[in-house]
Backbone as JSON, one array per atom type, in Angstrom:
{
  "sequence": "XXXXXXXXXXXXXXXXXXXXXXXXXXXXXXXXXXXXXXXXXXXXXXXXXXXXXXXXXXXXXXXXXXXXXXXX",
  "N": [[28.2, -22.35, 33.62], [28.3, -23.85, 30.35], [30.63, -24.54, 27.64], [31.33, -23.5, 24.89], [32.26, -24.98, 21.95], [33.71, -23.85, 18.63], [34.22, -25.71, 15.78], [35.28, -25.14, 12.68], [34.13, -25.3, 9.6], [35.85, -26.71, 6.78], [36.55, -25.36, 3.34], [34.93, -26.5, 0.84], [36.22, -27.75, -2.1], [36.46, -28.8, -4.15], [33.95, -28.3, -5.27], [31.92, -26.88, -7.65], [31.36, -23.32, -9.29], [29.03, -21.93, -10.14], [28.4, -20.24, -13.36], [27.56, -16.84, -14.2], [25.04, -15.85, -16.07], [23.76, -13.95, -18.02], [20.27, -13.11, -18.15], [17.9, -11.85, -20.53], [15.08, -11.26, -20.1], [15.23, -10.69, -17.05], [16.65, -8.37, -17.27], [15.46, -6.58, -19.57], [12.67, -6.25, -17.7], [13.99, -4.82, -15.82], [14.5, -2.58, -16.88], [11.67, -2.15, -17.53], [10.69, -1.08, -15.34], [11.76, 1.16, -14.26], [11.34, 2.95, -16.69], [8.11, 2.79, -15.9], [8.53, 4.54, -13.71], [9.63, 6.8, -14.94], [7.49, 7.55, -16.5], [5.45, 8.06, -14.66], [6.43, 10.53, -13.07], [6.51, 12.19, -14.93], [3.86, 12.87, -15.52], [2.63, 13.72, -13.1], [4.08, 14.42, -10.5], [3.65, 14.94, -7.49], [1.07, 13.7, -7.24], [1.42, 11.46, -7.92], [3.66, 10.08, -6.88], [3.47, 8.34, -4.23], [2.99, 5.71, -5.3], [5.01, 5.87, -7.26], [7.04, 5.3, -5.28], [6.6, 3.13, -4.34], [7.52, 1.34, -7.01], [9.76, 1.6, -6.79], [10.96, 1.01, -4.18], [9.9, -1.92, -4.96], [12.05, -1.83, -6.88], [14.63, -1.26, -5.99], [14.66, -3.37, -3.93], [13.51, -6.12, -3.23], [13.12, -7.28, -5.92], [15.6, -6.94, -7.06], [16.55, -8.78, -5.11], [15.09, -10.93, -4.73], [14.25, -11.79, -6.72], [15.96, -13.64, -9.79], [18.51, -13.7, -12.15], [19.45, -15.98, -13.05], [19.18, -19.76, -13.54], [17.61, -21.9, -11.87]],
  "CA": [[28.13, -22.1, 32.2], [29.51, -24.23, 29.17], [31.8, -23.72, 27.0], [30.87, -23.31, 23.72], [33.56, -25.31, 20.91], [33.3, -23.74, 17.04], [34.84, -25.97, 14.99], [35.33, -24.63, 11.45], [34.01, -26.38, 8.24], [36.44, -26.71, 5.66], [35.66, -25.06, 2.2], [34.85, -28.09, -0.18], [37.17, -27.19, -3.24], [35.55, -29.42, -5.44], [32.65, -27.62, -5.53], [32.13, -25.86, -8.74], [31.2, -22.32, -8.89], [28.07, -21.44, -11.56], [28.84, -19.19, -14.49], [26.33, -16.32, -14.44], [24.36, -15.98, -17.18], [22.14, -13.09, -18.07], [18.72, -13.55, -18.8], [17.48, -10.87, -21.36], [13.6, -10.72, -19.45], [15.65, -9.82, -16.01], [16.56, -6.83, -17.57], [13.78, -5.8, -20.11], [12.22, -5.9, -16.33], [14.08, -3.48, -15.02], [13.61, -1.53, -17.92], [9.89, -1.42, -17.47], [9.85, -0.46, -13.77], [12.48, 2.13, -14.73], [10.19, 3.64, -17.82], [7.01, 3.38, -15.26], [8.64, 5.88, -12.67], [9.85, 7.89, -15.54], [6.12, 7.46, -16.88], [4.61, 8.46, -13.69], [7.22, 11.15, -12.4], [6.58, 13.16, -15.54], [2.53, 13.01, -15.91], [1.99, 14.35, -12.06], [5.18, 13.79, -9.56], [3.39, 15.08, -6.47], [0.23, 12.92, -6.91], [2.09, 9.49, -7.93], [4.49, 9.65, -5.47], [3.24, 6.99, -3.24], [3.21, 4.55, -6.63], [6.95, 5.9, -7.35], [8.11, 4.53, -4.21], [6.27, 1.21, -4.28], [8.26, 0.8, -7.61], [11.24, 2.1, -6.41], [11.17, -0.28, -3.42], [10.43, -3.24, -5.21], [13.17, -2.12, -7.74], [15.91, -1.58, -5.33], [14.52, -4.19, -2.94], [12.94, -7.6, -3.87], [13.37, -7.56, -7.53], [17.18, -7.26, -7.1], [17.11, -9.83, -4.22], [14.37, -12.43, -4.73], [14.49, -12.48, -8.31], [17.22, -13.91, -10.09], [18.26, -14.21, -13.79], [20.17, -17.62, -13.25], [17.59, -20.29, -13.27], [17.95, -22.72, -10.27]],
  "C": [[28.94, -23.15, 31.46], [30.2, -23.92, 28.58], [31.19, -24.6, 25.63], [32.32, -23.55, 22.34], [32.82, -25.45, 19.54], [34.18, -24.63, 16.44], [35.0, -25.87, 13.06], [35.24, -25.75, 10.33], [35.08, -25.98, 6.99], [35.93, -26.37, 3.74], [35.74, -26.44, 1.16], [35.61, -27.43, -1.74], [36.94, -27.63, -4.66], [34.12, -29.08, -5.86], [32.71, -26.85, -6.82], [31.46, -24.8, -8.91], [30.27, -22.04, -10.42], [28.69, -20.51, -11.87], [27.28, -18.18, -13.94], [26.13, -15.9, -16.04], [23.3, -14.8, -16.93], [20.84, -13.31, -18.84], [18.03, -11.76, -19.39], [15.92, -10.6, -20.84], [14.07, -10.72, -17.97], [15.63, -8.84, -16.34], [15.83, -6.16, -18.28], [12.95, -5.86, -18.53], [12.57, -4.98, -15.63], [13.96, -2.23, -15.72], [12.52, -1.0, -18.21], [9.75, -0.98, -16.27], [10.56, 0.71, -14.06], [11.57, 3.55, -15.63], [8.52, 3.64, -16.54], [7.35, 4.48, -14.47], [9.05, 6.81, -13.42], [8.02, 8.78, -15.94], [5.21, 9.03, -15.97], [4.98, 9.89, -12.74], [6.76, 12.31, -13.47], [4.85, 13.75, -15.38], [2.13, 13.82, -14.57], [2.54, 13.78, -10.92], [4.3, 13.74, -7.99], [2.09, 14.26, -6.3], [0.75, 11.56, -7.07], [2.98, 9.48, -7.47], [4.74, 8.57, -4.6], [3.33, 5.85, -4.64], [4.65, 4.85, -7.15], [7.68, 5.51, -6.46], [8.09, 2.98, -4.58], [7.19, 0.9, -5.32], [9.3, 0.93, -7.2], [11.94, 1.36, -5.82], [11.33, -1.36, -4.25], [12.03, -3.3, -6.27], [14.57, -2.02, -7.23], [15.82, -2.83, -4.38], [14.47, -5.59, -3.59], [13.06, -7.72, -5.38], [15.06, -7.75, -7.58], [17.45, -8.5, -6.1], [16.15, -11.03, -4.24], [14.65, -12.78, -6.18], [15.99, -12.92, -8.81], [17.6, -14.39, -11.37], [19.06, -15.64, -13.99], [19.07, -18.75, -12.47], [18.37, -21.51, -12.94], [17.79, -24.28, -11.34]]
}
């Protein structure tokens, strides 16, 4: 067997660290998936169910982690 040597990268200090910035159509976005499961929860919970998840998912899932209100 080898032997396996980590040598640790040094944090670069000069790096500068973005400001965040909110973007006002991130959140009117979560405001509309928000208002659809209210939408859809009130009109007939036990039949839109399966469409209250899907939002649900993307709104805890991929919308919080792919999207991003600081623009690259």
């Amino acid at each position: 067997m080898g032997r396996l040597l980590t040598i640790p990268a040094r944090p670069n200090l000069e790096r500068v660290k973005r400001e965040r910035k909110s973007d006002q159509r991130y959140i009117d976005g979560q405001k509309v998936l928000v208002e659809a499961m209210k939408y859809l929860a009130k009109a007939d919970p036990e039949q839109n169910r399966p469409a209250i998840e899907l939002l649900s998912e993307h709104f805890r899932t991929r919308f919080r982690m792919s999207d991003s209100p600081l623009e690259s």
